[in-house]
Chimera marker file (.cmm) of the C-alpha trace (Angstrom):
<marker_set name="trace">
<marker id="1" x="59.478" y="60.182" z="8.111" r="1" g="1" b="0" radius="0.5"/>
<marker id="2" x="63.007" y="59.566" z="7.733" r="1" g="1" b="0" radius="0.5"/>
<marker id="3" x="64.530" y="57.814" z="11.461" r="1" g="1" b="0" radius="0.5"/>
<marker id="4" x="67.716" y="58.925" z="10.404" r="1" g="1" b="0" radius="0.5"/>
<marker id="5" x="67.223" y="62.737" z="10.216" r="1" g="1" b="0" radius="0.5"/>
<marker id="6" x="69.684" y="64.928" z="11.563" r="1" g="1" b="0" radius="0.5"/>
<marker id="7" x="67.351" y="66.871" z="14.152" r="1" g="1" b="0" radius="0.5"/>
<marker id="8" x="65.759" y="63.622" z="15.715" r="1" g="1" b="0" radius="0.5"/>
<marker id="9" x="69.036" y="62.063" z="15.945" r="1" g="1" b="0" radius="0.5"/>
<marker id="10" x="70.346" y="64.980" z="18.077" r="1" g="1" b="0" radius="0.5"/>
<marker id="11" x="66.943" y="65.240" z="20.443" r="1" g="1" b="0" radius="0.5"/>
<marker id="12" x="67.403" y="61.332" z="20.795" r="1" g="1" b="0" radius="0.5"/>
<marker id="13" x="70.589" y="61.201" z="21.684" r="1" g="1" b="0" radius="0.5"/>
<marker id="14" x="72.529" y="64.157" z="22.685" r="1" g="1" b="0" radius="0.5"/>
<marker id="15" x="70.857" y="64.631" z="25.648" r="1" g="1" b="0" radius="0.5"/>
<marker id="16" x="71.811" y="61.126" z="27.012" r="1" g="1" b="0" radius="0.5"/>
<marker id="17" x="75.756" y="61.770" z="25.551" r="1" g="1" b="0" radius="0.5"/>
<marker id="18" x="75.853" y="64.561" z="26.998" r="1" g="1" b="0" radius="0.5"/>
<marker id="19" x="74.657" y="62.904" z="30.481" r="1" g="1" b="0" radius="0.5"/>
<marker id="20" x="77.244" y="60.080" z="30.497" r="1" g="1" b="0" radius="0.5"/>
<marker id="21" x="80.322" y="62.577" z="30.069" r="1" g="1" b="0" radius="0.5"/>
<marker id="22" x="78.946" y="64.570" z="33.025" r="1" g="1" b="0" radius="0.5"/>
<marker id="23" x="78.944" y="60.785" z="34.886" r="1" g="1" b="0" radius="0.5"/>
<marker id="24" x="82.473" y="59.739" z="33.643" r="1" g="1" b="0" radius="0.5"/>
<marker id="25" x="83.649" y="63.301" z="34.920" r="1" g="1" b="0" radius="0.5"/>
<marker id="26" x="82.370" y="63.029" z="38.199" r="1" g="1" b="0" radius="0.5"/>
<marker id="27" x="83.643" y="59.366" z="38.583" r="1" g="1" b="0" radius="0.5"/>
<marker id="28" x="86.737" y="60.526" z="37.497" r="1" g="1" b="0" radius="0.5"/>
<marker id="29" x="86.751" y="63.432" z="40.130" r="1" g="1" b="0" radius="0.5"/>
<marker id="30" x="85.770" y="61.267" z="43.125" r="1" g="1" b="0" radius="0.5"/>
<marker id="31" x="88.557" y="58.323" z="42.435" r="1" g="1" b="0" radius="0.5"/>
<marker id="32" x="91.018" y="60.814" z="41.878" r="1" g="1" b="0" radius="0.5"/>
<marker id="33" x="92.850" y="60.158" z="45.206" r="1" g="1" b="0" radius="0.5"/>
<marker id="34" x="92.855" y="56.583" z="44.455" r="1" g="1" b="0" radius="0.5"/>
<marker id="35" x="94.810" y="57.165" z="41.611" r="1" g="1" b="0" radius="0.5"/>
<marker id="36" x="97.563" y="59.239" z="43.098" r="1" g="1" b="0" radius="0.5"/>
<marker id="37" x="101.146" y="57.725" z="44.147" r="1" g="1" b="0" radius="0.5"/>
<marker id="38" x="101.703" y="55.477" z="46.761" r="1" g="1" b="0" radius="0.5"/>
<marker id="39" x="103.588" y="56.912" z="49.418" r="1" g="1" b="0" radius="0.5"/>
<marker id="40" x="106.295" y="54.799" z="51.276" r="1" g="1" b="0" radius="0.5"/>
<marker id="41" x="105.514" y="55.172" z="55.207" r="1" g="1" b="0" radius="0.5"/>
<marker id="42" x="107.109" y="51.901" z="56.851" r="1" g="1" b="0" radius="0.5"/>
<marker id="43" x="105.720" y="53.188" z="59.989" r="1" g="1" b="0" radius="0.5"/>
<marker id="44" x="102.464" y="53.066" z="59.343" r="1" g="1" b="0" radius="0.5"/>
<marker id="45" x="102.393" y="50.770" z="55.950" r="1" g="1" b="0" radius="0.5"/>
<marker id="46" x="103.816" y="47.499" z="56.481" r="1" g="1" b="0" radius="0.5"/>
<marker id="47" x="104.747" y="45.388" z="53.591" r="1" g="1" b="0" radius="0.5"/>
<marker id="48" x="101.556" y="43.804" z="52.381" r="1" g="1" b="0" radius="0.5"/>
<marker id="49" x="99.230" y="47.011" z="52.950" r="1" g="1" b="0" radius="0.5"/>
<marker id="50" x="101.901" y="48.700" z="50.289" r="1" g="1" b="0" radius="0.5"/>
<marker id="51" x="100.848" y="45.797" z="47.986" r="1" g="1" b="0" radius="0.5"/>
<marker id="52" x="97.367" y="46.483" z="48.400" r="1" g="1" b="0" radius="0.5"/>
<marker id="53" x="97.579" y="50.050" z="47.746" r="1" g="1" b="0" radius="0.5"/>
<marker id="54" x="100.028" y="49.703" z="44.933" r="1" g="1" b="0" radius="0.5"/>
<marker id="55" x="97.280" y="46.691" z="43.230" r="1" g="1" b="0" radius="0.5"/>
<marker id="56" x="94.331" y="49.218" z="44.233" r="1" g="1" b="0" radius="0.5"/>
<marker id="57" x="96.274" y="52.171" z="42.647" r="1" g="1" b="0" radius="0.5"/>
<marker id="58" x="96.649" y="50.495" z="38.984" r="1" g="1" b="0" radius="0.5"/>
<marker id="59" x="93.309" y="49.256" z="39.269" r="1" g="1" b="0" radius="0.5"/>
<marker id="60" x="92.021" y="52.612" z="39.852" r="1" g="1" b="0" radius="0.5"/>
<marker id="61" x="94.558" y="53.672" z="36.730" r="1" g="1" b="0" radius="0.5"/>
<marker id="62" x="93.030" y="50.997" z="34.313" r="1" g="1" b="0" radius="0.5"/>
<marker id="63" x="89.526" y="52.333" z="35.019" r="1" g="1" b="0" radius="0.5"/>
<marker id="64" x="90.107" y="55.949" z="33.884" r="1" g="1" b="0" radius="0.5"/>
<marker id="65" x="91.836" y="54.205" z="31.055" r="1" g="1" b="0" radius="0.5"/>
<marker id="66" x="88.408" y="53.061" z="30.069" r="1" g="1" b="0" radius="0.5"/>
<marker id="67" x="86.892" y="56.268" z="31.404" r="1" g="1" b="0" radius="0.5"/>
<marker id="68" x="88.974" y="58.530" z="28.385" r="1" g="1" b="0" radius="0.5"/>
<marker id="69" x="88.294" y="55.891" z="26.281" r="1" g="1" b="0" radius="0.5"/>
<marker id="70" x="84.705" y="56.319" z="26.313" r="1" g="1" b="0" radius="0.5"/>
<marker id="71" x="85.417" y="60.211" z="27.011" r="1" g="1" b="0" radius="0.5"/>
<marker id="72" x="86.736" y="60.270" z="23.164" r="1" g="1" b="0" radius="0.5"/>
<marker id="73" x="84.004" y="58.043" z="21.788" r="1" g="1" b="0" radius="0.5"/>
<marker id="74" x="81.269" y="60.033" z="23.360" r="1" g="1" b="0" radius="0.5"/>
<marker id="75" x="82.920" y="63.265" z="21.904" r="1" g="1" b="0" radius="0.5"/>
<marker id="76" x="83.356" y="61.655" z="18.631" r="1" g="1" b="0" radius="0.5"/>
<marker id="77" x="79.282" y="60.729" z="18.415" r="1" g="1" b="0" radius="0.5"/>
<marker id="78" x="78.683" y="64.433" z="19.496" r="1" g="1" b="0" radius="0.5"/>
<marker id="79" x="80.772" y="65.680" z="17.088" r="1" g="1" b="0" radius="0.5"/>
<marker id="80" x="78.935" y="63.349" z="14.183" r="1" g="1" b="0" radius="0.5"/>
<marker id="81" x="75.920" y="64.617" z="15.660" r="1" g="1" b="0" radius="0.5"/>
<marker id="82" x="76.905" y="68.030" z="14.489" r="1" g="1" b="0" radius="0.5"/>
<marker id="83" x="78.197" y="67.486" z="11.278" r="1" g="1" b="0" radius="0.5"/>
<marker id="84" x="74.994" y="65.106" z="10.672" r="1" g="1" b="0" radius="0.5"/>
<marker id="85" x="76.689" y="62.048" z="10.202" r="1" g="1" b="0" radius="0.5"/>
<marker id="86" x="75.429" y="59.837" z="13.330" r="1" g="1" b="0" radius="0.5"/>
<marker id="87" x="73.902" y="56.819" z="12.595" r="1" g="1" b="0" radius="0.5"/>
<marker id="88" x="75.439" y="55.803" z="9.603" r="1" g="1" b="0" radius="0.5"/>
<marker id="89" x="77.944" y="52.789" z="9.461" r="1" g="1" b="0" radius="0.5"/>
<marker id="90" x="81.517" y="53.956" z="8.922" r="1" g="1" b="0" radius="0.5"/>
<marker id="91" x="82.365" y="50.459" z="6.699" r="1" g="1" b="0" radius="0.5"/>
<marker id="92" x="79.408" y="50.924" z="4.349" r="1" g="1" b="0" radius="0.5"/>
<marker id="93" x="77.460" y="53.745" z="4.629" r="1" g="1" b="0" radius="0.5"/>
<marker id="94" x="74.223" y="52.100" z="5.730" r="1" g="1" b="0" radius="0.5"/>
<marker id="95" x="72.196" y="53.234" z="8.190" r="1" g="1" b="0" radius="0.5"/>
<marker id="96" x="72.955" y="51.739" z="11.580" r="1" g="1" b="0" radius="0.5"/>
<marker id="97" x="69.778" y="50.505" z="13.067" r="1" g="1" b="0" radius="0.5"/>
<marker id="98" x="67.836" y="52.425" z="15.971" r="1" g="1" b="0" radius="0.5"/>
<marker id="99" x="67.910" y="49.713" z="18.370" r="1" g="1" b="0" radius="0.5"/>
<marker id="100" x="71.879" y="49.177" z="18.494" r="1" g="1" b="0" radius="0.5"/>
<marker id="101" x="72.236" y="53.353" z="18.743" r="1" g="1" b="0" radius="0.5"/>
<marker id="102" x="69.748" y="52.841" z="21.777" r="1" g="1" b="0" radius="0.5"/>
<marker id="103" x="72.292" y="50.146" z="23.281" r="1" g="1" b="0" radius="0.5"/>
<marker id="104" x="75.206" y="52.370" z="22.557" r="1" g="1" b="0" radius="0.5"/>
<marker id="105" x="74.928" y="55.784" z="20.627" r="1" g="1" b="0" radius="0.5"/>
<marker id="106" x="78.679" y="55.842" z="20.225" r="1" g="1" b="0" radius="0.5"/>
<marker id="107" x="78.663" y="52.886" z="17.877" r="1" g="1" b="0" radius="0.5"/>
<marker id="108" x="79.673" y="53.394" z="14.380" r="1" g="1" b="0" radius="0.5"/>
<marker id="109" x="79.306" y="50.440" z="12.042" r="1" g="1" b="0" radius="0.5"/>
<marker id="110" x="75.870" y="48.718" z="11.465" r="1" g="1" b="0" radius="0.5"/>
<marker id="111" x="75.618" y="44.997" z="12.766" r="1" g="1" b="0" radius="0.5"/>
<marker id="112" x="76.909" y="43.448" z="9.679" r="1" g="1" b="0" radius="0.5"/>
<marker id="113" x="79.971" y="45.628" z="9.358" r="1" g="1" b="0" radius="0.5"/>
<marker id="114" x="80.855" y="45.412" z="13.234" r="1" g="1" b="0" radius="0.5"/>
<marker id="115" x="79.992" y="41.067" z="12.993" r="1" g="1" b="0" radius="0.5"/>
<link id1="1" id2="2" r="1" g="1" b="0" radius="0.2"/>
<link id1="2" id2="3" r="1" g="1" b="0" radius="0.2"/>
<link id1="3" id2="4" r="1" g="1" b="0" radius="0.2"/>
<link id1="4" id2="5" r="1" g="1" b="0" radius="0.2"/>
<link id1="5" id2="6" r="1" g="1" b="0" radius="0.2"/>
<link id1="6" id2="7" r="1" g="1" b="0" radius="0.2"/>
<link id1="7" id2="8" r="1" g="1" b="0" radius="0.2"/>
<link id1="8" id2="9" r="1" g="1" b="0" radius="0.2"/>
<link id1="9" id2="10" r="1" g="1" b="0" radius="0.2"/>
<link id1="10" id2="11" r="1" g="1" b="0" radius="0.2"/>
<link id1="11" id2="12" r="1" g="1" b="0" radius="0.2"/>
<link id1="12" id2="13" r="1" g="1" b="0" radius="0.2"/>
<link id1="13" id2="14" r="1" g="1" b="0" radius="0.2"/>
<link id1="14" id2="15" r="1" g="1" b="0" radius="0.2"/>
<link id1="15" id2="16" r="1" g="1" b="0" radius="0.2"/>
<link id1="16" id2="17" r="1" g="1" b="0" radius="0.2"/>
<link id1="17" id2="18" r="1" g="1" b="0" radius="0.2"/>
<link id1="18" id2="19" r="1" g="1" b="0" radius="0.2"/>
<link id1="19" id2="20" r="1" g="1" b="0" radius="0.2"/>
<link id1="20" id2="21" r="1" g="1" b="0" radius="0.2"/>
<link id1="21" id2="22" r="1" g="1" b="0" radius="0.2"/>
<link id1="22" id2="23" r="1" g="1" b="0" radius="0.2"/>
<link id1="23" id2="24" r="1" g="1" b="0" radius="0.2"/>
<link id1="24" id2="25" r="1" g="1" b="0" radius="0.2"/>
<link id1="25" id2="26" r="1" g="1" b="0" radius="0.2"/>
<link id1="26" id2="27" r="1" g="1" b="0" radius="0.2"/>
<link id1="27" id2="28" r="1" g="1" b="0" radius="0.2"/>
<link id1="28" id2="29" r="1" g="1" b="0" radius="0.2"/>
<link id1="29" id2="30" r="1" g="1" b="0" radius="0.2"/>
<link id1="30" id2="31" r="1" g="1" b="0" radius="0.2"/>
<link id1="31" id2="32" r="1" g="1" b="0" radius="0.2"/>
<link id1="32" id2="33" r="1" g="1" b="0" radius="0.2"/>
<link id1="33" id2="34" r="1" g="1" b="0" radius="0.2"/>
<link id1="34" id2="35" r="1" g="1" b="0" radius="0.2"/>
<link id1="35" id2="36" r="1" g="1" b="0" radius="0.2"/>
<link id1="36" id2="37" r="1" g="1" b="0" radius="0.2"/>
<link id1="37" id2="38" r="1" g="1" b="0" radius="0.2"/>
<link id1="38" id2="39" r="1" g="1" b="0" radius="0.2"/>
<link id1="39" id2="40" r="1" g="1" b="0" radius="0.2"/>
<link id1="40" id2="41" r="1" g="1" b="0" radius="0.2"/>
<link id1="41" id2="42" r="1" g="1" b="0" radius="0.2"/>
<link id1="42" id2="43" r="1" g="1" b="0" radius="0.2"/>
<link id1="43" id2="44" r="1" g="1" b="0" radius="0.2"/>
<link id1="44" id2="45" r="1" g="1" b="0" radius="0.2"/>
<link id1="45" id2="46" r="1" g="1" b="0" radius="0.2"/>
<link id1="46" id2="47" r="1" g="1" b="0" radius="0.2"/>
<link id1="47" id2="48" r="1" g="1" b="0" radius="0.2"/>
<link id1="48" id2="49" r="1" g="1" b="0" radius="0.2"/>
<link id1="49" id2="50" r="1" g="1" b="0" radius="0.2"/>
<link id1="50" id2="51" r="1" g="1" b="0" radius="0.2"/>
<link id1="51" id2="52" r="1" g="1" b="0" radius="0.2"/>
<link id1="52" id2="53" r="1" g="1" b="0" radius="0.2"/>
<link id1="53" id2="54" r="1" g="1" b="0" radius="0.2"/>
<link id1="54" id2="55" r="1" g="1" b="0" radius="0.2"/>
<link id1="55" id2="56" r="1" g="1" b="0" radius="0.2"/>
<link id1="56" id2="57" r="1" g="1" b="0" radius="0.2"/>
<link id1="57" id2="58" r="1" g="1" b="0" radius="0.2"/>
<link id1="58" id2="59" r="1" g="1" b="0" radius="0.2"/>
<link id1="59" id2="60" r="1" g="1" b="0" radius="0.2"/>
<link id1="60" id2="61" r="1" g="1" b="0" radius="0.2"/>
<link id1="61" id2="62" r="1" g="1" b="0" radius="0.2"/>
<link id1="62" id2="63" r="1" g="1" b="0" radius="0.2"/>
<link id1="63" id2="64" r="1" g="1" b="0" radius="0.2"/>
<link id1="64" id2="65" r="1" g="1" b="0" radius="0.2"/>
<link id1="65" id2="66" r="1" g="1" b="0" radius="0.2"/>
<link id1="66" id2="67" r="1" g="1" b="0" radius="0.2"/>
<link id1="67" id2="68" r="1" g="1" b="0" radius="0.2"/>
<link id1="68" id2="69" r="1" g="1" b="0" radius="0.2"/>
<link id1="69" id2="70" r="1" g="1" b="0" radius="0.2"/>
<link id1="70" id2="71" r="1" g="1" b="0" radius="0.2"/>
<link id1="71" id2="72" r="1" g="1" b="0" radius="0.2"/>
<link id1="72" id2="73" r="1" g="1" b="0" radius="0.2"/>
<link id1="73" id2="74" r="1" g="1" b="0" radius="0.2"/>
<link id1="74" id2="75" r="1" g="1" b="0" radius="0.2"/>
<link id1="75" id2="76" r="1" g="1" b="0" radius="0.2"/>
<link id1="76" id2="77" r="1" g="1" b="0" radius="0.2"/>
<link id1="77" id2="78" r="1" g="1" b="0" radius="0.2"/>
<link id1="78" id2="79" r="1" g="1" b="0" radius="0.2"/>
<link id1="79" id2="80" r="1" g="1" b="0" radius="0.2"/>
<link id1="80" id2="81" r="1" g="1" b="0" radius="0.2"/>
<link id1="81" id2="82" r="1" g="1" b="0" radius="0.2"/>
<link id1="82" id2="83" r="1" g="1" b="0" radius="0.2"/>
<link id1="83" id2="84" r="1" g="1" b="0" radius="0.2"/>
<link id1="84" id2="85" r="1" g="1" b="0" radius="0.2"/>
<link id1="85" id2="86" r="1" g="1" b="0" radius="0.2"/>
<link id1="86" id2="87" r="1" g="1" b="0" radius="0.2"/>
<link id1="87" id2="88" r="1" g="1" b="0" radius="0.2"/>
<link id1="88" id2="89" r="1" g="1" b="0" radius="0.2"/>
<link id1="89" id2="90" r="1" g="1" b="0" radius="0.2"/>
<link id1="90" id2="91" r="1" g="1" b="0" radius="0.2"/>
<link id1="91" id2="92" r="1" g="1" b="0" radius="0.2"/>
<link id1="92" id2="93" r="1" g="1" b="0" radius="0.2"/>
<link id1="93" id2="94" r="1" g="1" b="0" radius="0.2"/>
<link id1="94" id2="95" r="1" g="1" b="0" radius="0.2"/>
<link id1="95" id2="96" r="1" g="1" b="0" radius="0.2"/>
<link id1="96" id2="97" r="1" g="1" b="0" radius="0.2"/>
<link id1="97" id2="98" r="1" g="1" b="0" radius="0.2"/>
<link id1="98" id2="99" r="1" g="1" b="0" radius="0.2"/>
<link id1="99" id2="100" r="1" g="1" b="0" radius="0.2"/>
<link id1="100" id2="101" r="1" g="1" b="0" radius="0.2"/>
<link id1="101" id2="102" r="1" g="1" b="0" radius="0.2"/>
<link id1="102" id2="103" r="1" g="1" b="0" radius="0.2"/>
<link id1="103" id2="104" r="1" g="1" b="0" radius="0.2"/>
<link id1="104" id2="105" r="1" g="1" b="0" radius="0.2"/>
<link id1="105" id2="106" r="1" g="1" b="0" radius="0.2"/>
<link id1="106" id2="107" r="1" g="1" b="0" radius="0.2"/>
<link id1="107" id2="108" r="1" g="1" b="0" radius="0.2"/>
<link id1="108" id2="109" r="1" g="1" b="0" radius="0.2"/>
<link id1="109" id2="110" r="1" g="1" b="0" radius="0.2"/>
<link id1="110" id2="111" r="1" g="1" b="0" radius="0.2"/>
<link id1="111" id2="112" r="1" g="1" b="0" radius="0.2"/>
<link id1="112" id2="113" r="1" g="1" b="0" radius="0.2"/>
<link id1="113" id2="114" r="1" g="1" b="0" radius="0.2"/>
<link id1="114" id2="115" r="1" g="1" b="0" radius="0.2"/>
</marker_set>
């Protein structure tokens, strides 16, 4: 039995792909408000607060950074998993092993190639 075969690949893995982008879009959904400009209010905002929420803002900014960037490697394993080319190292066409697709399913060299 071949581990690499296009079918089992997508009953392995798709399933948990698809899970994660339905996590990274409800993340991004619930920190959305963190992420929008700060307002000035000198009334109720003094000085240091304004620091906080301007630190707390790019903070929440750098973390749906990561959040796309994972968005587009997610996609791009789903779309190997279609065109049955997940699982097999980009660099040198091997297959990559089981174990390190179980760690991350978006990876796409082998350990040798990624080393």
């Amino acid at each position: 039995m071949d581990d690499h075969d296009p079918d089992l690949m997508r009953a392995r893995y798709a399933p948990a792909l698809q899970d994660e982008l339905a996590q990274i879009a409800a993340a991004s959904d619930s920190t959305r408000a963190d992420r929008a400009p700060v307002t000035l209010d000198q009334q109720s905002v003094g000085r240091l607060s304004r620091m906080d929420a301007l630190q707390n803002q790019a903070m929440a900014a750098g973390t749906e950074a990561r959040r796309a960037t994972r968005t587009r490697a997610i996609q791009a394993a789903l779309t190997r998993l279609d065109e049955g080319e997940f699982g097999w190292c980009d660099e040198c066409g091997d297959p990559i092993p089981l174990k390190r697709l179980d760690l991350d399913p978006c990876a796409t060299r082998c350990v040798g190639c990624a080393g």
